[in-house]
C-alpha positions as CSV (number, residue, x, y, z in Angstrom):
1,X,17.5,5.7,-16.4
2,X,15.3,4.3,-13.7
3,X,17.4,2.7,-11.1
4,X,17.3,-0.6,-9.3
5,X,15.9,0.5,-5.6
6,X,12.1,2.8,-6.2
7,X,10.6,3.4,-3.3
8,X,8.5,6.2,-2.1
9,X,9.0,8.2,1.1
10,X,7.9,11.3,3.4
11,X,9.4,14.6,2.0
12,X,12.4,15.7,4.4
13,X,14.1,19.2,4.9
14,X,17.0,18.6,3.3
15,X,15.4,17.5,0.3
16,X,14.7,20.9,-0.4
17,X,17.3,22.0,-2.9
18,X,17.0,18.9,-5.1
19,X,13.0,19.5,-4.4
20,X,13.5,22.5,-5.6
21,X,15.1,21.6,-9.0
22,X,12.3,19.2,-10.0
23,X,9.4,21.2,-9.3
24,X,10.9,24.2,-11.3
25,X,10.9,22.2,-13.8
26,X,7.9,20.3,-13.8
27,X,5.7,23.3,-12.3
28,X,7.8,26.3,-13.5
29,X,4.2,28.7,-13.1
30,X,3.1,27.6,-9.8
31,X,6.2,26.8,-7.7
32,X,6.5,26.3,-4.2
33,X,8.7,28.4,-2.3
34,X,11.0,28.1,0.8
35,X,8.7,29.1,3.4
36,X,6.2,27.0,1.7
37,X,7.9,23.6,1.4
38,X,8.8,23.9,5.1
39,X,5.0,24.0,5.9
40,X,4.9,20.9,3.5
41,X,7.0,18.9,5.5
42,X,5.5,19.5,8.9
43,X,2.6,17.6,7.5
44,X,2.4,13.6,7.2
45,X,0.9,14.0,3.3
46,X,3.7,15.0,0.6
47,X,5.7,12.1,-0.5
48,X,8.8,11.3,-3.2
49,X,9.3,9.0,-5.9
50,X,13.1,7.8,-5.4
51,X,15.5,6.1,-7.6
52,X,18.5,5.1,-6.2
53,X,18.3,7.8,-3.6
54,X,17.6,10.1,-6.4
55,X,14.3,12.2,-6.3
56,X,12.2,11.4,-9.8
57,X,8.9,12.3,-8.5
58,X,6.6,13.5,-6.0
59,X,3.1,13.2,-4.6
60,X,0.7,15.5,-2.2
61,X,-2.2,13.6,-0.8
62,X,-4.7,15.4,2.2
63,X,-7.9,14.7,3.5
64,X,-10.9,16.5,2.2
65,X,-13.6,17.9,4.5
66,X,-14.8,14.1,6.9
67,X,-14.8,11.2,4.3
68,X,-13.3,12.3,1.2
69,X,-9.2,13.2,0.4
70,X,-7.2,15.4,-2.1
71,X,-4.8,14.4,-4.3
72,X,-2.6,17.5,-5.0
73,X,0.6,17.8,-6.9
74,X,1.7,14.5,-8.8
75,X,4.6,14.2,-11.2
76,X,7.4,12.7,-12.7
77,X,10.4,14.1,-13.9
78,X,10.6,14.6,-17.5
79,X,13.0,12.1,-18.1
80,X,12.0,9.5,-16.4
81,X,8.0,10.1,-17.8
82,X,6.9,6.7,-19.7
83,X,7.9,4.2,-17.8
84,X,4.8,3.8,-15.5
85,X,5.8,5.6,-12.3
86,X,3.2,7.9,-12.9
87,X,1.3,4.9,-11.8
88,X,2.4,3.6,-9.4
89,X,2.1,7.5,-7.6
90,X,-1.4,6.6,-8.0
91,X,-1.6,3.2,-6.8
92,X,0.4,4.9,-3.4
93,X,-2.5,7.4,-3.2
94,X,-5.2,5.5,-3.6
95,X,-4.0,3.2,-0.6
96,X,-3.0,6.6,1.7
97,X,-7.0,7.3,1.2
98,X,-7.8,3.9,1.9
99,X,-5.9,3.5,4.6
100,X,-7.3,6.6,6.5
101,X,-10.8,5.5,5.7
102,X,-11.7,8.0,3.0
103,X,-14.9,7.3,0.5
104,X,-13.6,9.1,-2.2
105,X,-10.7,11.5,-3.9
106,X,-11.0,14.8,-5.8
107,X,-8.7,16.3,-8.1
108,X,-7.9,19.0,-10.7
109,X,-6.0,18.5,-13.8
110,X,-5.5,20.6,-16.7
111,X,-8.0,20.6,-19.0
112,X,-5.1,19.9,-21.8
113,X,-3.5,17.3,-19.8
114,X,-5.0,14.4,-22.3
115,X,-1.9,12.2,-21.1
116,X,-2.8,13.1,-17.2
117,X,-6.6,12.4,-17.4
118,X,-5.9,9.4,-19.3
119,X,-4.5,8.0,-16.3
120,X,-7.0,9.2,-14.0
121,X,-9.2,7.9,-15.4
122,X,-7.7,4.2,-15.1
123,X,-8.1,4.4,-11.2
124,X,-11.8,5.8,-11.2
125,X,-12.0,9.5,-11.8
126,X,-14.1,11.2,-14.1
127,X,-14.6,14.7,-14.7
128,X,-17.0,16.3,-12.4
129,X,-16.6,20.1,-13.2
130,X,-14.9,22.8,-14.7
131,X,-12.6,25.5,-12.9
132,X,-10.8,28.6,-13.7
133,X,-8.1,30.7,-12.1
134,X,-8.0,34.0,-13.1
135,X,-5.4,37.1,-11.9
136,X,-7.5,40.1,-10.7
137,X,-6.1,43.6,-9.7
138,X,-7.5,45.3,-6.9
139,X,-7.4,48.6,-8.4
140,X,-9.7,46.9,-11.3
141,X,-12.6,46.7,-9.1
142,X,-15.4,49.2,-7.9
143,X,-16.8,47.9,-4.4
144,X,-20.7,48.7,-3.9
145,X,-20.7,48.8,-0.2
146,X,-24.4,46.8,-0.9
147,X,-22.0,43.4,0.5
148,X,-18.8,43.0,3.4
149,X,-16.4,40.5,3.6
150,X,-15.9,39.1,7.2
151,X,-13.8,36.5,8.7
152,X,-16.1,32.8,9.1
153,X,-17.3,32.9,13.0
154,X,-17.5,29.8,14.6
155,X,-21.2,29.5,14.5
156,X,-21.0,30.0,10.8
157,X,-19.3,27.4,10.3
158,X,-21.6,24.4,10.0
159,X,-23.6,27.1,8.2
160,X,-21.1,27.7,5.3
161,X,-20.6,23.9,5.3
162,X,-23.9,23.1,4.6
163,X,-24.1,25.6,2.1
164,X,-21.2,24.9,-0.1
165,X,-20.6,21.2,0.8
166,X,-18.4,20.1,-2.1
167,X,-16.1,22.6,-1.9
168,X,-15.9,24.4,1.8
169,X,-17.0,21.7,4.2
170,X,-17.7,22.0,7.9
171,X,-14.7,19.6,8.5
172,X,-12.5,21.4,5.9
173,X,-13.0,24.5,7.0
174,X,-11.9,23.4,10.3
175,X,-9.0,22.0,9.5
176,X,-8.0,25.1,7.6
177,X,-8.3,27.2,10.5
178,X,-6.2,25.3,12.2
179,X,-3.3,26.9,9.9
180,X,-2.0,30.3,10.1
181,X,-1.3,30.0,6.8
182,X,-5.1,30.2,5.4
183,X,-8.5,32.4,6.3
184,X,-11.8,31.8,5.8
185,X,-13.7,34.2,4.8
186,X,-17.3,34.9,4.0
187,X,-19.2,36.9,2.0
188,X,-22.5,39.0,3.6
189,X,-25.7,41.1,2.3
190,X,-27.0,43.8,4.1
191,X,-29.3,41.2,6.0
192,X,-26.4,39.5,7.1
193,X,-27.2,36.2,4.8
194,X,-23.8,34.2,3.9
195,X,-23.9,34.7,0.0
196,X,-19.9,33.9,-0.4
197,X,-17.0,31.9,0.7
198,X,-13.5,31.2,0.4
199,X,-10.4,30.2,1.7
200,X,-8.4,33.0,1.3
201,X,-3.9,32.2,1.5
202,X,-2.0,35.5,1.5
203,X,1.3,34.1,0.7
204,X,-0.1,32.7,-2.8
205,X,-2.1,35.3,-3.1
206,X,-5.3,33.6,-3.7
207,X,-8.8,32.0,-3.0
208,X,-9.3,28.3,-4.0
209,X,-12.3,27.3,-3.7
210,X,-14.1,31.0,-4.2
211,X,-17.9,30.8,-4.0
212,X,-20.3,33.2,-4.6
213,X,-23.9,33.2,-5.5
214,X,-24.3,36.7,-6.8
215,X,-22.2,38.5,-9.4
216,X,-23.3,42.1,-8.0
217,X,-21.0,41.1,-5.0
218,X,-18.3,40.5,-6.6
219,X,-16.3,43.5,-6.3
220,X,-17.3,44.2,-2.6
221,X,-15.9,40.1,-2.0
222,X,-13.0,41.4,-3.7
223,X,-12.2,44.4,-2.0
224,X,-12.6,42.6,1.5
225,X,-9.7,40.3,0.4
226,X,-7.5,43.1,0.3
227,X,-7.5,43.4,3.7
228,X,-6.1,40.1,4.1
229,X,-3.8,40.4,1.4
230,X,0.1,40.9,1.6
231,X,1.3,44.3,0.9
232,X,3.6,42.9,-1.9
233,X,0.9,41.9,-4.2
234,X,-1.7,44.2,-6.3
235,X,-4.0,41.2,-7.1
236,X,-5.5,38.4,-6.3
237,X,-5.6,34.9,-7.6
238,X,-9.6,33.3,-8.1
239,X,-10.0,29.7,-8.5
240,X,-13.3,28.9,-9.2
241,X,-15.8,25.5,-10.3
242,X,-18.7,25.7,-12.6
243,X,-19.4,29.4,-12.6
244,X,-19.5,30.1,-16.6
245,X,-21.5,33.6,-15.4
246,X,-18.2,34.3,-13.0
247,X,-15.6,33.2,-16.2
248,X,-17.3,35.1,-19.0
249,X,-17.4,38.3,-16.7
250,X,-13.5,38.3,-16.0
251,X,-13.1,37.7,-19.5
252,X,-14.6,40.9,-20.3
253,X,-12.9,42.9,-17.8
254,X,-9.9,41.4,-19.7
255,X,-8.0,39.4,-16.4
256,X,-5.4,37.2,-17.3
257,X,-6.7,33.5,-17.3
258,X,-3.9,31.3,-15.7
259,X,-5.3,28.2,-16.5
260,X,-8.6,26.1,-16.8
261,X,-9.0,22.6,-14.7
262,X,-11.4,20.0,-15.0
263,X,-12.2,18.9,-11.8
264,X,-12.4,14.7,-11.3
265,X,-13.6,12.3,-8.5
266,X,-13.0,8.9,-7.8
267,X,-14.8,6.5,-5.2
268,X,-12.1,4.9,-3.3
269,X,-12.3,1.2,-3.2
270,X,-12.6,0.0,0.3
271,X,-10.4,-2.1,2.1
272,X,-10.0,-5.8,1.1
């Protein structure tokens, strides 16, 4: 029953074991741990929905690359679903990107999610792309040695910016080094040409967004991960947009699909 006081608030500390409750059971495959949720709240970007001082929803919002931002894990709990908070989440993160000046807002949602695209699509998105994330085992693959897998150098960066715009840029990729939590990595031939690029998080363990122009490097861009890659785990986690070529081939090597997105954008209104 939705209570007489909503409001919506910065994530604290010791919100974490009722946190922890409600995204259980609203992302039961892709929870966020401890560790995880304690990076969260050092940043000025994950919010809650609050009822009475109870926690009923939340909301991650970050800026994308220079003018454009992110809007990352929204929901409502079950029980309180229907009754248009879903809504007014949005409404809260489409003013966070206006207020820091941003142009327009991506998003991923999955492609089953009628109910979550419907109302998406009532603040401006539309689907722009399609993305996959797919579980790979190291021991599946069968490096070349034709390609290697280096961390992104700071002159590469404007580079690999260029290159993959939508999905790795120059500002972004800054801004991710900035974390200990994340690489960068990049993908090279044997003429040194940047091919490949990722953001690589060890904890998770995966890449999201994973770029690559060529197929033949994939097990060499694969193996190089490994590197970076916890001890713990014996895969890694791809998440990649509009590579059909890329999808069909880890369906044949038979990799668990974790889920296909759509990927949706919005222009952000501007101020006034």
């Amino acid at each position: 029953m939705l209570g007489n006081e909503l409001r919506i608030r910065l994530i604290r500390e010791e919100d974490w074991p009722e946190f922890e409750t409600i995204d259980a059971e609203l992302f039961p495959d892709d929870r966020i741990d401890r560790e995880s949720f304690l990076r969260i709240i050092s940043h000025e970007s994950f919010f809650v929905l609050e009822s009475d001082g109870r926690i009923i929803g939340m909301l991650a919002v970050s800026k994308f690359g220079e003018d454009a931002g992110h809007l990352g894990r929204i929901a409502v709990a079950k029980t309180m679903q229907n009754q248009g908070l879903g809504a007014r989440l949005m409404e809260y993160a489409i003013d966070w990107f206006r207020n820091e000046n941003l142009a327009q807002a991506i998003l991923y949602t999955q492609d089953n999610n009628k109910h979550a695209q419907h109302l998406y699509k009532k603040f401006g998105f539309e689907i722009i792309g399609t993305t996959w994330h797919y579980f790979v085992p190291f021991k599946t693959i069968a490096p070349t040695g034709n390609y290697r897998c280096d961390s992104i150098q700071e002159d590469e960066i404007d580079l690999v910016g260029l290159k993959y715009h939508d999905y790795l840029p120059a500002a972004q990729i800054r801004r991710f080094l900035e974390s200990e939590e994340y690489h960068v990595l990049v993908l090279k031939n044997k003429e040194s040409d940047i091919v490949g690029a990722c953001r690589f998080t060890p904890t998770f363990p995966g890449c999201m967004p994973f770029r690559i122009d060529n197929l033949d490097g994939i097990d060499d861009f694969i193996s190089g991960l490994e590197e970076y890659s916890l001890l713990e785990y014996d895969y890694v986690r791809l998440t990649f947009t509009d590579n059909e070529n890329l999808a069909e081939l880890c369906e044949e090597r038979g990799y668990k699909q974790h889920h296909r997105l759509y990927r949706m954008k919005a222009e952000v209104p501007p101020k006034g």
